[in-house]
C-alpha positions in Angstrom: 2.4 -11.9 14.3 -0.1 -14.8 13.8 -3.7 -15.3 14.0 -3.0 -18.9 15.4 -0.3 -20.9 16.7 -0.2 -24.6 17.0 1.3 -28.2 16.4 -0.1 -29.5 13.5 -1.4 -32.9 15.4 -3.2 -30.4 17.4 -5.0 -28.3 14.4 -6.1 -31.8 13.3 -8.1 -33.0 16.1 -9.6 -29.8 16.1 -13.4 -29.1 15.1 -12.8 -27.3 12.4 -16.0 -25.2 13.7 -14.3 -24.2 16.8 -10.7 -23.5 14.8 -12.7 -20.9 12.8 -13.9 -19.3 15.9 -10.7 -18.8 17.3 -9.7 -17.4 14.0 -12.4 -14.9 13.6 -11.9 -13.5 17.6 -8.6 -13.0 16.8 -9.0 -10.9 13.4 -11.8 -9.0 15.4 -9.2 -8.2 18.0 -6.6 -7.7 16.1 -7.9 -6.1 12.7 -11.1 -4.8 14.1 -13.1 -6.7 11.0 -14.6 -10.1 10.7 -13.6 -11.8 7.2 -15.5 -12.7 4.5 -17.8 -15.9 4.7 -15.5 -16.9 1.6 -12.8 -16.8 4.0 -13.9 -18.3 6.8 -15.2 -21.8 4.0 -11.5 -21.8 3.1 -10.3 -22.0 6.5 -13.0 -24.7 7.7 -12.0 -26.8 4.6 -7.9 -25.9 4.0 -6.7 -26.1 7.6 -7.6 -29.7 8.6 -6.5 -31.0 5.1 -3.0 -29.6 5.6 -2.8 -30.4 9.5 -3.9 -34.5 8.5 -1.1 -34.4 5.7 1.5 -33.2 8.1 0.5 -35.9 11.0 0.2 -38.7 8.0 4.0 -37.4 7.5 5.3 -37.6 10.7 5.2 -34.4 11.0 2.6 -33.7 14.0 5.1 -31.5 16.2 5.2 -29.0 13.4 4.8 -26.1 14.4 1.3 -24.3 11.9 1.6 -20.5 12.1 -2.0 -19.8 10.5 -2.6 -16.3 9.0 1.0 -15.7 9.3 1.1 -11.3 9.2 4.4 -10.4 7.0 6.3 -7.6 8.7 5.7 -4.1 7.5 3.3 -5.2 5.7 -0.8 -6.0 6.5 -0.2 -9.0 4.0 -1.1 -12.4 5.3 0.5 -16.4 4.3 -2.0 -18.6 4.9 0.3 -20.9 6.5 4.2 -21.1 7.8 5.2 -24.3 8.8 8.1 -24.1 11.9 10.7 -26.8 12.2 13.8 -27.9 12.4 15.7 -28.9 8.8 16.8 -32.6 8.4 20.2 -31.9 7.1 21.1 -28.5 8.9 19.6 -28.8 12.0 18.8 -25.3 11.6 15.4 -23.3 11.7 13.7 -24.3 8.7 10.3 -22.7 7.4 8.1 -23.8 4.7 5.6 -20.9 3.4 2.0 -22.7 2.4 -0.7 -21.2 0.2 -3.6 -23.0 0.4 -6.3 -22.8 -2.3 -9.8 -25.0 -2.6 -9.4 -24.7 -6.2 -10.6 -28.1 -8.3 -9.5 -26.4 -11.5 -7.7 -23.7 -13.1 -6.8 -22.6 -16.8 -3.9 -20.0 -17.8 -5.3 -16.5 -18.5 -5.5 -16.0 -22.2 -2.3 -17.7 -22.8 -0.7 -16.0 -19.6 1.1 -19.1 -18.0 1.3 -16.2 -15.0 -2.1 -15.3 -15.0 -5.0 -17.7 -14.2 -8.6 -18.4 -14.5 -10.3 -20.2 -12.1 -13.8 -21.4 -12.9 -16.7 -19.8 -10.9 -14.4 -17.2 -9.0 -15.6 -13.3 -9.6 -13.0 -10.8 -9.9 -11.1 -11.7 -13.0 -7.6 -13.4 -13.4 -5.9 -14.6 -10.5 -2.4 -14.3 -9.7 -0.8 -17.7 -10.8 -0.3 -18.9 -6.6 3.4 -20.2 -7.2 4.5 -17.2 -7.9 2.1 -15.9 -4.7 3.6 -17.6 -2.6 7.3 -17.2 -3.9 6.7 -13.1 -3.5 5.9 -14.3 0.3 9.1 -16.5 0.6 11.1 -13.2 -1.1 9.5 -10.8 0.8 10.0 -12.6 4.2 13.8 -13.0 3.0 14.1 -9.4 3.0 12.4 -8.4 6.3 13.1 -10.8 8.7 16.2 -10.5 10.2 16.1 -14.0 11.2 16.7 -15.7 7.9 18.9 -13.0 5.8 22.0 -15.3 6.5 20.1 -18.7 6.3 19.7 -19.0 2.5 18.1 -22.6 3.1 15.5 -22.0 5.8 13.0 -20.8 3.4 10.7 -23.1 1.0 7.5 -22.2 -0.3 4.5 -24.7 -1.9 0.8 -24.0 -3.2 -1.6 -26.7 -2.4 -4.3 -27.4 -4.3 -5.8 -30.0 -2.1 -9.3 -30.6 -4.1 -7.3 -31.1 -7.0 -7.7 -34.5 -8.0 -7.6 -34.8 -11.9 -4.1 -33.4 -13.1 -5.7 -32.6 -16.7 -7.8 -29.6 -14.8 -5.0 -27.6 -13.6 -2.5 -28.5 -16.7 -2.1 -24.9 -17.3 -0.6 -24.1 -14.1 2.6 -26.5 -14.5 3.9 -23.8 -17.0 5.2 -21.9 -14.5 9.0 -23.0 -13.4 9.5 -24.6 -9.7 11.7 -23.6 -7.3 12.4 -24.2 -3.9 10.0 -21.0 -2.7 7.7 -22.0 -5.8 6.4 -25.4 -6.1 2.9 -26.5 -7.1 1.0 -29.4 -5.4 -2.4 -31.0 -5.8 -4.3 -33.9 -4.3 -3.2 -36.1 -7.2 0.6 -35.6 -6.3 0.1 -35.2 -2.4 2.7 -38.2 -2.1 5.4 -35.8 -3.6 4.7 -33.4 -1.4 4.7 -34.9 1.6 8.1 -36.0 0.1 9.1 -32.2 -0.1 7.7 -31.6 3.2 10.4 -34.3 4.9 12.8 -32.9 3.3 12.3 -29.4 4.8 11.2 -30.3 8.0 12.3 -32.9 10.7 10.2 -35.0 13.0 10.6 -33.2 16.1 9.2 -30.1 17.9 8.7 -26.8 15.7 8.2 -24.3 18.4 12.2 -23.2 19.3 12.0 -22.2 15.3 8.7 -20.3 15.6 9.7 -18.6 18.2 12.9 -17.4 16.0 10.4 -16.4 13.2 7.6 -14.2 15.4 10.6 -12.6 17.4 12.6 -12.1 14.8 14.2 -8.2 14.4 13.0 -6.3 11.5 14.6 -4.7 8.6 13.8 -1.3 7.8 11.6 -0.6 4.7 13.2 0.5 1.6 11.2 4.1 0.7 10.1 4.1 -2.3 12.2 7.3 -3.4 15.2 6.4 -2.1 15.8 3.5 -4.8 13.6 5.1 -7.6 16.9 5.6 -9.0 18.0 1.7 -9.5 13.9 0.8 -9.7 13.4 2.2 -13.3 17.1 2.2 -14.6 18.3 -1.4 -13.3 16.1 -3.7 -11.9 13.1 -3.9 -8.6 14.4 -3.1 -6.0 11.0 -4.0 -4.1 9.7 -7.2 -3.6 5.8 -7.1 -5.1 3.6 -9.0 -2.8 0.0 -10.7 -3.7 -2.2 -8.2 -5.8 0.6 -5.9 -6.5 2.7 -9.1 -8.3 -1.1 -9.4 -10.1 -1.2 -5.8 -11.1 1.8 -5.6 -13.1 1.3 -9.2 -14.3 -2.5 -8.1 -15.9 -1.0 -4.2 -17.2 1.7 -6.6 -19.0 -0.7 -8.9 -20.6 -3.0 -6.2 -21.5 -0.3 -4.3 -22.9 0.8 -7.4 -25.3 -2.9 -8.2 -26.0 -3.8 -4.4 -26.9 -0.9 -4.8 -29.3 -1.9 -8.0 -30.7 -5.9 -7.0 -31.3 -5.1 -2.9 -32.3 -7.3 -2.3 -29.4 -7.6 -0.4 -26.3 -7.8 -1.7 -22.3 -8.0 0.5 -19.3 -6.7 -1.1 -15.6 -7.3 0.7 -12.5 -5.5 -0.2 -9.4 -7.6 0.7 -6.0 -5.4 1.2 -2.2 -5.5 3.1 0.5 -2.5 4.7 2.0 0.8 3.1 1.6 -0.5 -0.3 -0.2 2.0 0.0 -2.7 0.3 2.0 -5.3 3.5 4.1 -6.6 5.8 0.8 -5.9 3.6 -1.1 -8.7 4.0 2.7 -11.1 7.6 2.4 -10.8 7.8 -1.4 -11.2 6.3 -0.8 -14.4 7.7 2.0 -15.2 11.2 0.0 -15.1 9.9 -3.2 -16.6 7.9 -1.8 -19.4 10.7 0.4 -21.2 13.5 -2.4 -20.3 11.3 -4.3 -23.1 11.0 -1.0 -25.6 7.1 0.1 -24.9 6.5 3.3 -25.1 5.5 4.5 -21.6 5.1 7.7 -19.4 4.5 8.3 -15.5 2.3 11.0 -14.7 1.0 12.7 -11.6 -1.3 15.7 -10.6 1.1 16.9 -7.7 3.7 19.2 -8.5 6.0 17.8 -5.2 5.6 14.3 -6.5 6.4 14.5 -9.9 9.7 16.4 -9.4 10.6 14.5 -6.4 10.8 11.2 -8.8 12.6 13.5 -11.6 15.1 14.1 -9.3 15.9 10.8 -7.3 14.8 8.8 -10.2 16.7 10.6 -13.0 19.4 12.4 -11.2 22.2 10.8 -13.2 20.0 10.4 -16.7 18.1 13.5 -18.5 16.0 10.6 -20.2 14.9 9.4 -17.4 13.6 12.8 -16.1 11.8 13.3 -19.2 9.3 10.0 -18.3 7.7 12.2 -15.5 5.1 13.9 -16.4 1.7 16.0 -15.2 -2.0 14.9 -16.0 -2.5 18.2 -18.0 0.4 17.7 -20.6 -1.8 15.0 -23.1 -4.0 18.0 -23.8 -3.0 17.6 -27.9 -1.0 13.7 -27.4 -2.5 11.3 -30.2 -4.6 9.4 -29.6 -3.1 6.2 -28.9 0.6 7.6 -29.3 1.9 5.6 -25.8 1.6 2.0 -25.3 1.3 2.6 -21.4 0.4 5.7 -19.5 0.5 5.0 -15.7 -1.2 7.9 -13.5 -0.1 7.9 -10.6 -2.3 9.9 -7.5 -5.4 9.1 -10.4 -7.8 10.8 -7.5 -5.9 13.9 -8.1 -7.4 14.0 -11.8 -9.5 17.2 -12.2 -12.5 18.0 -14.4 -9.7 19.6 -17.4 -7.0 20.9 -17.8 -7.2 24.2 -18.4 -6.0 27.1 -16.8 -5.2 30.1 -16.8 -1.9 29.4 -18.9 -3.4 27.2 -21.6 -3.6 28.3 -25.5 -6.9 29.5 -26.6 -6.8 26.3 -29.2 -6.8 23.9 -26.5 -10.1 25.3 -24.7 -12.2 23.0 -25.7 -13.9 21.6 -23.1 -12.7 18.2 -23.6 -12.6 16.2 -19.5 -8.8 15.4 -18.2 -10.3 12.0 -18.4 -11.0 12.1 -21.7 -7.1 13.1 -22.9 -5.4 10.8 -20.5 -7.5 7.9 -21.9 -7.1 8.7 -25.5 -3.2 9.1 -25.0 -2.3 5.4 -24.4 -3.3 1.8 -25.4 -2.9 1.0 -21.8 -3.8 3.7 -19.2 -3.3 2.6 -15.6 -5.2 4.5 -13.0 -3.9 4.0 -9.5 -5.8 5.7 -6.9 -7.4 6.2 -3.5 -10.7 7.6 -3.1 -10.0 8.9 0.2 -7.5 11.2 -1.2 -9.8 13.6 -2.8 -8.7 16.7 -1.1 -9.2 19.6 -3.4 -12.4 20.8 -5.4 -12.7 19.2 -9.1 -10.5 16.4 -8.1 -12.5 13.9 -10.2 -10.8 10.2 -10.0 -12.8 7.7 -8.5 -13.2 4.1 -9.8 -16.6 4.7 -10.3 -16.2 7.6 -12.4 -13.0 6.1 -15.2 -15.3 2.9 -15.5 -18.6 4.6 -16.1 -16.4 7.4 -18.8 -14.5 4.1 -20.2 -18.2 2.1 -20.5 -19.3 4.9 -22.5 -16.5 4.6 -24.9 -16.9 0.7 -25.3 -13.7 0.0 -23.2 -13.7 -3.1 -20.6 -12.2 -2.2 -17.3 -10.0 -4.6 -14.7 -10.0 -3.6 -11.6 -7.1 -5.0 -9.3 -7.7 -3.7 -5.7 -4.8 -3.7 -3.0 -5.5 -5.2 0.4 -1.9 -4.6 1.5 -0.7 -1.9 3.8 2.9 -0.9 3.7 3.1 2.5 5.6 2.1 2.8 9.2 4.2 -0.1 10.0 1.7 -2.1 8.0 -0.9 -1.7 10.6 -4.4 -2.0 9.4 -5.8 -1.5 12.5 -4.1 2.3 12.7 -5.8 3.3 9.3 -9.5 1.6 10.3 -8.8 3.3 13.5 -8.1 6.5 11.6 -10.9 6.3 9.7 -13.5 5.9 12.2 -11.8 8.8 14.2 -12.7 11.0 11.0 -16.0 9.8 10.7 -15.2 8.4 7.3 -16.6 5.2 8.0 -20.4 4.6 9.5 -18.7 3.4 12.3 -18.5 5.4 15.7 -14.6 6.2 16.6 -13.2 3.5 18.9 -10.2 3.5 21.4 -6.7 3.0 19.8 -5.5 -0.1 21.9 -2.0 -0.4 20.1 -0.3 -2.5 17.6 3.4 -3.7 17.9 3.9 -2.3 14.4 3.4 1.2 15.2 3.0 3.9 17.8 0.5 6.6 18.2 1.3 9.4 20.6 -0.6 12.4 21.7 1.3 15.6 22.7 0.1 18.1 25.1 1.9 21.2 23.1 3.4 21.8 19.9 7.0 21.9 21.3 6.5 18.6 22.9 5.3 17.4 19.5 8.3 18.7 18.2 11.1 17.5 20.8 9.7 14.1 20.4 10.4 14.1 16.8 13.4 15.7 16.9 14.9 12.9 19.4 13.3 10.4 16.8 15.6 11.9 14.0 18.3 11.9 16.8 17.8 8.5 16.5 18.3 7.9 12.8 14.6 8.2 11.7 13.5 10.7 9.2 10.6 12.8 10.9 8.6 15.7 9.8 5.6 18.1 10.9 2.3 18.5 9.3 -0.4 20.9 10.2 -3.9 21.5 8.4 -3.8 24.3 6.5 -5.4 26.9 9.1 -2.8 29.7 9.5 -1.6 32.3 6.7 1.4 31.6 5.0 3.5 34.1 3.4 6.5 34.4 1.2 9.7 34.7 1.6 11.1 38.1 3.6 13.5 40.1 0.7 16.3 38.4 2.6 15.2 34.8 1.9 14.0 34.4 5.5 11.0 32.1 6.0 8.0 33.7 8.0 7.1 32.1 11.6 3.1 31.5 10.4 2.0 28.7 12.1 1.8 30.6 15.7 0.2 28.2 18.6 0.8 30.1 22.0 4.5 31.2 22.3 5.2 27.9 19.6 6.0 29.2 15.9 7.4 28.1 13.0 7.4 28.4 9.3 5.6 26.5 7.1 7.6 24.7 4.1 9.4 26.8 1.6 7.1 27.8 -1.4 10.5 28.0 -3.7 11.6 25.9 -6.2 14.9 26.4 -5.0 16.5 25.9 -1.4 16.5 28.8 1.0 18.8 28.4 3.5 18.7 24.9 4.8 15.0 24.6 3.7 14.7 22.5 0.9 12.8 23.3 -2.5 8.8 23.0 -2.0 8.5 19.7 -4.3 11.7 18.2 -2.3 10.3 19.3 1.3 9.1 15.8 2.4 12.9 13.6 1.3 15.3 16.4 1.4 17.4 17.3 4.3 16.4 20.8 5.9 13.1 19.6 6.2 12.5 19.1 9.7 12.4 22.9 10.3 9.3 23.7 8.6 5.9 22.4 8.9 4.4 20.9 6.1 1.2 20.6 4.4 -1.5 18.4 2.9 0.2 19.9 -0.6 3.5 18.9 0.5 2.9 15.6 2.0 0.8 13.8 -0.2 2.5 10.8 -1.8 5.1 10.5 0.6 6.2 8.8 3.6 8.6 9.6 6.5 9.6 7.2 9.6 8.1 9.7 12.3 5.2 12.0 11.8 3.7 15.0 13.5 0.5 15.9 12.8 -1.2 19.5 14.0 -5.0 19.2 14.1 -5.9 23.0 14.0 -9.7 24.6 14.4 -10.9 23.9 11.5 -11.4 20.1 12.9 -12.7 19.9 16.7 -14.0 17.3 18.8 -17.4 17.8 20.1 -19.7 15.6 21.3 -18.1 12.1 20.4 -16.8 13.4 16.8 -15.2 15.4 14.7 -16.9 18.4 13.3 -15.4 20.8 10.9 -15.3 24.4 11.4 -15.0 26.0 7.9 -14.2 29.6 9.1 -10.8 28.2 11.1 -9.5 27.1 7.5 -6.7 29.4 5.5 -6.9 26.7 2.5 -7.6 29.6 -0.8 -9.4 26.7 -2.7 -12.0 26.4 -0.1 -12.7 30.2 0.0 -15.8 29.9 -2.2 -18.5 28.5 -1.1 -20.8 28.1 -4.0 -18.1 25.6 -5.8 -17.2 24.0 -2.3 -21.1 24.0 -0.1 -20.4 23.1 3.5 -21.2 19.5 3.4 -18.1 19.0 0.7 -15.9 21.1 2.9 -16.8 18.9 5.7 -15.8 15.7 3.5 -12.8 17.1 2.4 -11.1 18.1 5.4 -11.5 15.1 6.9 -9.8 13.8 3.9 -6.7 16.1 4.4 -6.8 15.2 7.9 -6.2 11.4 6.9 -3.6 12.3 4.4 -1.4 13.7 7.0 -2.5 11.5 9.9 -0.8 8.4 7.1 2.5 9.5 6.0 4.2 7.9 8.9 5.8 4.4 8.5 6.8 4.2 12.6 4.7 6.3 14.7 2.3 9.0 14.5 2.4 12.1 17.4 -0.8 14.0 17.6 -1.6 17.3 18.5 -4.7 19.3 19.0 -4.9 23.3 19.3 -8.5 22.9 20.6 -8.4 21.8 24.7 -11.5 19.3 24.1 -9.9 17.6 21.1 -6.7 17.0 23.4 -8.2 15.6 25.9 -10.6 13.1 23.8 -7.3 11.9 22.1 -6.2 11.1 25.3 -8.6 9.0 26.3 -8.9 7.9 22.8 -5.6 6.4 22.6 -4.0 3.9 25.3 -0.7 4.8 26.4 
């Protein structure tokens, strides 16, 4: 998919006014968001540059693919060019990141982090290596080119550029064929690398090979956790992702360096790659001897990654940890501690299990802080779905100011699950009433399918023919019926009861029961299918098909959602003085997006509530 699609002769005679207002149409159809004014400047000002260079080339009948959307992903190129290649004759594509910058210094020394005069934010991702992670990540996806080893190339252009001496720094960086760095003061040798990529003739056959090109599956993130922290990445990290494990890095050898302390925290919503950058790390950081842990607040999570992650090596288990075992860690014992799920962090850590020494009062915050040079916070806000879950950005930067302790902030504008769709999770969103926005019709993305179902065994058929198919698939439910243990024989209960519809929810064992997997394993392991899952359960993980059960305790009335606290089973909601209606009200809606965001193909919804079926129906175009 593309924002726009022309020759490059074409984009030239252009107003740039008018290009910018075909741009921003299409991102409000498509995205459902107008970009940043910042955005739109670099459009007005990048676009005609590169379209005159290409004409002055003789390359006019290239093909320009602006705002080209990577698949499975809600990452963006700036520009693929679309041609034919001079010596093959084959499709040939040349990935262009375009930047207005006039100047640009390393990052403290960082050839792979930069500093770019004026810009907010803090270091920037070196763009050679930006636009290499797009050349990479294109490789692996696109069907089209995983036998062409040649069609891709990959340039930054720093077209307002025009004193070498400003951007020095940036040469440090090795070139390559998907890497290469231009400016205006070398424009000559890139039109030279442009000829050599791309031919003098029509670009559209080869853009149409590109756009309709079949798509690999995505690689979960559990199934190669394994070879991720013993061998080497198995993902490809795109755009701030590459930038977040470039800065933990740095700030890891700088904390060393000063005997000083740095905090990073890494903000995404569902699926933007969160726990791909924790075990990219993870790997990378003891392959060069720091001392470094992984830990999580979710029980499922954590022992999930033991198990896929260090089912061959005991050592590898032992890296997985929980946010309440650094009660008593020294202070500054671990050169990195990455906390994965950081919203799940809760006021302490105390319970009803800890040692009377250790009830001291002191915040979870506090401890998981203290225990490393370099903690790394990942998190998303809208995951807060329990009381005293306590990690917000707002809350580790105002705790670390406190202590003296600067903060970077790298946030994640990617979108990996849901088909990379960022339409389905603003469309989610406003659904929940979790943005000021009033809920709007889903109108459908090629990436991913939302279905409604009119009963519970329809919800389930359709998943069941998915995994048929060869997808993984599972059912979620919000947490609104009883659920018992086990029966002496080891016999699940039916608890979830909808009409003459019922089925057990997920195994509360540690160990399997029959075909149902262990509770922690419930969302990977096979056996799963069979039970319906929870908030608890499905948190942190992703499945190709997912069925979602909205029960009372969320109804549409009147044009919204409203909650319905009495409908809810969930025992840490019981009390009303900790958890006061209007915090109940946030936090189911909160669940609700959990489950309605594990799915990396296609949601199906159902409703128990007659009203709240049929407003999903005419919510959603089929």
């Amino acid at each position: 998919m593309t924002l726009v699609r022309n020759t490059a002769n074409r984009v030239a005679l252009a107003d740039p006014d008018s290009l910018v207002e075909q741009l921003l149409e299409r991102m409000l159809n498509q995205r459902g968001y107008r970009p940043a004014k910042a955005e739109q400047q670099s459009w007005r000002r990048s676009l005609p540059v590169l379209a005159a260079d290409l004409n002055d080339a003789g390359l006019g009948e290239v093909e320009m693919l602006v705002e080209y959307h990577l698949p499975l992903t809600s990452q963006r190129a700036d520009v693929v060019l679309a041609g034919t290649h001079p010596r093959t004759g084959e499709a040939s594509f040349v990935v262009v990141e375009l930047k207005q910058w006039t100047a640009a210094t390393s990052y403290e020394g960082n050839p792979e982090l930069v500093n770019v005069p004026g810009m907010p934010g803090g270091p920037k991702l070196h763009p050679v290596l930006q636009v290499r992670g797009y050349c990479d990540y294109i490789a692996d996806f696109a069907r089209a080119v995983h036998d062409q080893p040649d069609s891709l190339a990959g340039m930054a252009y720093l077209h307002n550029a025009t004193d070498i001496a400003a951007v020095a720094d940036l040469t440090a960086v090795p070139v390559s064929t998907t890497g290469r760095l231009y400016t205006a003061a070398t424009r000559s040798a890139m039109i030279d690398f442009l000829r050599s990529r791309l031919a003098p003739q029509p670009g559209r056959a080869s853009a149409d090979i590109l756009l309709n090109s079949a798509v690999a599956p995505s690689k979960q993130l559990l199934k190669v956790a394994a070879d991720e922290v013993r061998d080497r990445e198995q993902f490809r990290l795109v755009g701030n992702q590459h930038l977040a494990v470039e800065l933990v890095q740095h700030e890891v050898e700088q904390a060393r360096r000063s005997n000083s302390k740095r905090v990073v925290v890494v903000t995404g919503g569902p699926g933007s790659g969160k726990s791909v950058i924790a075990l990219s790390l993870l790997g990378e950081l003891s392959r060069n001897g720091r001392t470094v842990l992984h830990a999580t607040g979710s029980r499922s999570f954590t022992q999930t990654l033991r198990k896929v992650a260090g089912h061959r090596d005991k050592r590898v288990q032992s890296m997985f940890k929980y946010f309440n075992q650094f009660m008593d860690a020294d202070a500054n014992d671990l050169d990195v501690l990455i906390l994965d799920e950081a919203h799940r962090i809760r006021e302490t850590s105390v319970d009803r299990y800890t040692r009377a020494a250790l009830r001291t009062g002191r915040r979870q915050l506090d401890e998981l802080i203290s225990a490393a040079r370099v903690p790394v916070f990942l998190l998303d806000q809208h995951q807060v779905v329990r009381p005293g879950e306590m990690g917000t950005l707002e809350q580790i930067e105002a705790y670390a100011s406190g202590l003296g302790i600067d903060v970077h902030h790298v946030p994640l504008g990617e979108q990996f699950r849901c088909g990379g769709s960022e339409e389905y999770v603003l469309w989610v969103t406003r659904l929940l009433g979790l943005r000021a926005e009033t809920p709007t019709a889903w109108t459908g993305d090629p990436q991913f399918e939302v279905l409604v179902a009119d009963s519970p065994a329809e919800l389930e058929a359709i998943l069941r023919s998915k995994a048929d198919s060869g997808y993984s698939a599972r059912m979620t439910a919000g947490y609104c019926w009883p659920w018992s243990n086990a029966r002496d024989d080891g016999a699940l209960v039916d608890d979830v009861v909808i009409d003459e519809w019922a089925r057990p929810w997920n195994s509360k064992s540690d160990r399997r029961i029959g075909d149902a997997p262990p509770a922690p394993l419930w969302a990977n392991e096979a056996g799963g299918f069979g039970q319906v899952g929870c908030v608890y359960t499905a948190q942190g993980f992703e499945y190709d098909w997912n069925g979602v059960i909205f029960g009372p305790d969320l109804v549409w009335r009147d044009g919204r959602f409203i909650s319905v606290r009495r409908a809810n089973r969930d025992p840490d909601f019981k009390n009303s003085v900790k958890v006061p209606d209007d915090r109940f009200d946030h936090l189911v809606r909160n669940v609700y997006k959990v489950l309605l965001t594990r799915g990396m193909v296609g949601t199906v919804i159902y409703s128990t509530d007659r009203e709240t079926r049929e407003a999903l129906h005419r919510l959603i175009t089929e």
